[in-house]
N, C-alpha and C positions, 0 to 999 in steps of 0.2 A: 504493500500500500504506500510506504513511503519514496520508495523508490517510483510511482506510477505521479506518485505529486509532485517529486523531483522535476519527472521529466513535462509533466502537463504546465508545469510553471516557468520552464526551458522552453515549450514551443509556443505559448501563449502573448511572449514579448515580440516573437518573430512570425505569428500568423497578425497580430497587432498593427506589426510594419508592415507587411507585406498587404491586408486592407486598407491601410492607409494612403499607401504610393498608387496602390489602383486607384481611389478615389480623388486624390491631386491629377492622375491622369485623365480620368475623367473630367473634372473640372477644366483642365487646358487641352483636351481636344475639341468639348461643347468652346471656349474661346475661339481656339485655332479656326474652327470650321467657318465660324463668322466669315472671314477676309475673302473666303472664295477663289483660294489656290491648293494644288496638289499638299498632298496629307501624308507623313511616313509617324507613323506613332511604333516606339518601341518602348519596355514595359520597365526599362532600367535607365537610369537618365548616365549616359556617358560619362560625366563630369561626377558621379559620385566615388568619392576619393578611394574606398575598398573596392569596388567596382573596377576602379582604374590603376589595380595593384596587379588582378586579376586577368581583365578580361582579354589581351592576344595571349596571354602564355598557356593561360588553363583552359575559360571556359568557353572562349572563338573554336580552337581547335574541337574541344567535347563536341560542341552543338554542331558542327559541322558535318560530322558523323552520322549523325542522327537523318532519316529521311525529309522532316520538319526542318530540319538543320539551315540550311542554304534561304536564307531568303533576307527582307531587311532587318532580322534580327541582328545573323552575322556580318548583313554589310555596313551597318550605319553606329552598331554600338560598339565601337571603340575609337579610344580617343587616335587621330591620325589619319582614319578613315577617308579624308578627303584628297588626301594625295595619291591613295593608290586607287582613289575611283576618278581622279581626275574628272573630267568634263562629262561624264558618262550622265550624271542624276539630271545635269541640267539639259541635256540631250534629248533626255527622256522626259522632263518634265518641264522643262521652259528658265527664262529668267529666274522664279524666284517659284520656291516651296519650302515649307514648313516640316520641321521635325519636334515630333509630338513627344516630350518625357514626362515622368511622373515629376521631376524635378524643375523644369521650366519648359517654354517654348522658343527656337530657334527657327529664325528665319535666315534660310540663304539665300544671297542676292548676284545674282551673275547679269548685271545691265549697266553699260558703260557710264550712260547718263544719270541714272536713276545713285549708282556708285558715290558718280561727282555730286550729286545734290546731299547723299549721308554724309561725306565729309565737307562741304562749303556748307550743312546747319549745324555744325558746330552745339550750339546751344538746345539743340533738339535731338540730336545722336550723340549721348555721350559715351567715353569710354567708364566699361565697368572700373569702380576704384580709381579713380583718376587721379590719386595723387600717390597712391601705393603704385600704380602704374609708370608714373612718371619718375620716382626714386627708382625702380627696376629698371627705365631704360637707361640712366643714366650709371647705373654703377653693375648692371652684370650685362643688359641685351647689347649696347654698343660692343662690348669683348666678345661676346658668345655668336655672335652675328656674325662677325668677322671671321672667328677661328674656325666655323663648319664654312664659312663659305668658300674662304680660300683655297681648302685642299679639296672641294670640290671642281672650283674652276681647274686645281693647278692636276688633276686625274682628267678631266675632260679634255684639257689642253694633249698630255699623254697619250690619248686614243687617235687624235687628228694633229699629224705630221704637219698638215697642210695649213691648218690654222697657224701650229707654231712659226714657218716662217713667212706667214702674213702678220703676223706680230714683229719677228724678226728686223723686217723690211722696214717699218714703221720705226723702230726700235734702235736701229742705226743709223736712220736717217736723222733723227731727232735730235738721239744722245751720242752718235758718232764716238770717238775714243775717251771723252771726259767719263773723269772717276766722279763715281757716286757723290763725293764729297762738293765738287763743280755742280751737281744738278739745281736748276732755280725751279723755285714753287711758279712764279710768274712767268719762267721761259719754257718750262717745259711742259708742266700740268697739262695745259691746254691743249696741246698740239699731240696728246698719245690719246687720242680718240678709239683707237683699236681697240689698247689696254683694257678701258676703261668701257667698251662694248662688250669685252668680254664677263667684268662684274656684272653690267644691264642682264646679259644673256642668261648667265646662271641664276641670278635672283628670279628672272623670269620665271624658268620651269625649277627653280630649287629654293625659292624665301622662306629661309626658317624660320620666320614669325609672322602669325597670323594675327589681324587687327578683330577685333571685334568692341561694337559698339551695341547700345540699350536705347528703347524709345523712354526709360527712366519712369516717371512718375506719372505721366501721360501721354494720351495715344498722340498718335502722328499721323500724318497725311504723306504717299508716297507715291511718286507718279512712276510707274515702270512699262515704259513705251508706249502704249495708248490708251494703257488704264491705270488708273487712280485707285489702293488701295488704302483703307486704314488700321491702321497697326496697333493695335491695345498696348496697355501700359506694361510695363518689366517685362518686356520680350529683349531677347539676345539677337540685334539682327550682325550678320557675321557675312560681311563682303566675300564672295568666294574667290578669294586672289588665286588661289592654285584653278581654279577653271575660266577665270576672267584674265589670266596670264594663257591659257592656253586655247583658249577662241579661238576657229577660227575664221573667224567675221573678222578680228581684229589681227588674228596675223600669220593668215594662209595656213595653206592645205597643209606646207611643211610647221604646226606649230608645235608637235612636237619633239621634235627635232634640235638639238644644240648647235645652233649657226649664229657666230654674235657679228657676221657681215649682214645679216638683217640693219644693223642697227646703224649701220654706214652709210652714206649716198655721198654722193661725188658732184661736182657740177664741169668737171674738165672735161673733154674727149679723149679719147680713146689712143690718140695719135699723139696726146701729149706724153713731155718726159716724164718721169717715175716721181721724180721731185716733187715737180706741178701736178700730178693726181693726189699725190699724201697730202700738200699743202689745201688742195680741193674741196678735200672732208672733209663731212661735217656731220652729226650724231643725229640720227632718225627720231624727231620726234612721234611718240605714238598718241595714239587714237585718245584724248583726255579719258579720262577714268577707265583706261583698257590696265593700266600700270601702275599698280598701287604696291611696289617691296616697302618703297618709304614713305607710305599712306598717301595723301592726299590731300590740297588744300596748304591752306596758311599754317595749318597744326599737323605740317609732315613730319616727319624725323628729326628732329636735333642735329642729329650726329651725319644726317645724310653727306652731307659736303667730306666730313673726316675718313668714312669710312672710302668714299669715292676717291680721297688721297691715298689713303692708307696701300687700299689695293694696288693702285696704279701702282704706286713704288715699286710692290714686293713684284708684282709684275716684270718693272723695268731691271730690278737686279736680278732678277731669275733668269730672265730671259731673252736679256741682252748679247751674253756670249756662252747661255748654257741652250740644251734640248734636254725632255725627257723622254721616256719609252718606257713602257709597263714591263716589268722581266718576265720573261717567257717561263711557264712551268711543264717541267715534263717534257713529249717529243712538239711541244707548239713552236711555231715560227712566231714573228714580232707582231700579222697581221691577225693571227690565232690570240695571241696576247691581248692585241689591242679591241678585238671584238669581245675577247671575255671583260676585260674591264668593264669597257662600256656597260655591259650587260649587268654585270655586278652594279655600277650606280645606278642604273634604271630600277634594278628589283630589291637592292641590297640598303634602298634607304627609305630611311623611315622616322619618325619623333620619336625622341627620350624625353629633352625638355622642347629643346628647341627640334626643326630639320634636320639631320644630320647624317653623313653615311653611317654605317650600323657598325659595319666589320673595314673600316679604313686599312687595318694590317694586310688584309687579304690581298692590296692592290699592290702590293711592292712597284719599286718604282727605280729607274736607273738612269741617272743624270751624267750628260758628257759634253765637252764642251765643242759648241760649232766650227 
């Protein structure tokens, strides 16, 4: 008998929660349904922190299993989710749909225009914790941004010989035989456009940090291409950069694709000297609210300009008079090597805190100079 009260007072805290989280669910899909956009309701809210201790290692793979397994259970409840379904939801469902949790509701927003109007109302989309937010960017997301981005470009750079010495080219024309110590912030910065396309490019398909803002304490009015929705109060609306970076409305058939001469145009001809084409360039503006790594508006990034130096640099001493090349493992040739890298960042990355490659050791790397 005391063992049967043990256990009925052990499950009676956990049937407790688990009618309660249905019932919050219920309350924010009767909301959600209101706006009259696509619906994905899942029964455990992502962001809950034991949840998110759990859910890719244990219990994605368990339900997976299972015949029930495969559906938006396992595709939308966990955290990260949105990079490896890339543009697929909005494909499927349009600009902008709702995911339903017991815990709140999320709106995703994949509309250039609609993007640029959440960040230019400022006062009406704000960032969750705004000021906890802002201490974070400023003392860990500037370092942490930087240090997954770089050896991401600098593995991408590795798989394409070709990019290397169209970097090259740039790279000595510029900096020519002066020592690092000779480089001007005002003579040079400016003129390694390449460089510094190649940061645009990897932020594109790679931004380790996602922005997300709130309608706060009341609703909102939001216009997304030819209709006008309205948005209830403490919603999570969450710009979908990783599918709004790979549209391609906004940037061709190839957008998934690592090519940061996207991001280049020229005004010389063809027939001019090598000089006069570098000196030509000039950096691809994109599509307004297609390009959000360093948000948007007047309240972008801080740190945007720093980190845009930062990289260029490490860029210019890398790869001034060094190349890299992925080491071949086993009976692979270098072109064997460079398609498995590749392959490895496409599947091999994924969020811890921030983006990041998962297993970086796996890609050894072999530096020689030109």
């Amino acid at each position: 008998m005391a063992s049967f009260e043990v256990l009925l007072f052990g499950l009676l805290p956990a049937a407790a929660w688990v009618l309660y989280s249905w019932y919050c669910l219920l309350l924010n899909y009767l909301t959600a349904r209101k706006i009259g956009v696509p619906l994905i309701i899942i029964p455990i809210s992502h962001e809950n922190p034991l949840w998110m201790v759990v859910d890719k290692k244990i219990f994605m793979p368990l339900f997976e299993r299972f015949p029930f397994g495969p559906g938006n259970f396992t595709r939308y409840n966990w955290r990260g989710w949105e990079f490896e379904d890339k543009n697929r939801s909005h494909l499927e469902m349009g600009d902008v749909f709702f995911i339903v949790t017991p815990g709140r509701n999320w709106l995703y927003l994949c509309n250039a225009e609609a993007l640029l109007e959440v960040f230019q109302r400022r006062a009406d989309f704000l960032r969750p914790l705004e000021h906890t937010g802002n201490i974070f960017v400023f003392n860990s997301a500037g370092h942490d941004t930087a240090a997954h981005t770089l050896p991401l470009a600098v593995v991408l750079l590795a798989t394409q010989p070709a990019v290397q010495d169209w970097f090259s080219e740039e790279l000595q024309y510029v900096l020519g035989d002066r020592r690092p110590e000779d480089w001007s912030y005002v003579a040079v910065f400016p003129r390694l456009k390449r460089c510094l396309a190649a940061l645009l490019e990897t932020l594109r398909l790679y931004a380790p940090v996602a922005v997300a803002k709130s309608t706060g304490k009341e609703a909102r009015t939001l216009t997304i291409g030819d209709k006008t929705i309205v948005i209830p109060a403490n919603i999570m609306l969450i710009p979908s950069h990783v599918v709004i970076h790979n549209d391609p409305r906004y940037w061709g058939s190839d957008c998934l694709e690592w090519r940061p001469s996207r991001w280049i145009q020229s005004k010389a001809s063809t027939s001019s000297a090598t000089n006069n084409l570098l000196d030509d360039e000039s950096l691809v503006t994109p599509h307004k609210g297609s390009f959000i790594a360093w948000s948007e508006g007047i309240r972008n990034c801080p740190g945007k300009k720093f980190s845009q130096v930062e990289f260029v640099a490490a860029m210019a001493g890398l790869f001034r008079d060094w190349r890299v090349d992925p080491v071949p493992e086993g009976s692979e040739d270098l072109d064997m090597a460079r398609e498995r890298v590749m392959r490895m960042v496409k599947e091999d990355t994924g969020h811890v805190l921030l983006l990041q490659m998962l297993h970086p050791e796996r890609a050894a790397l072999s530096w020689r100079r030109r």
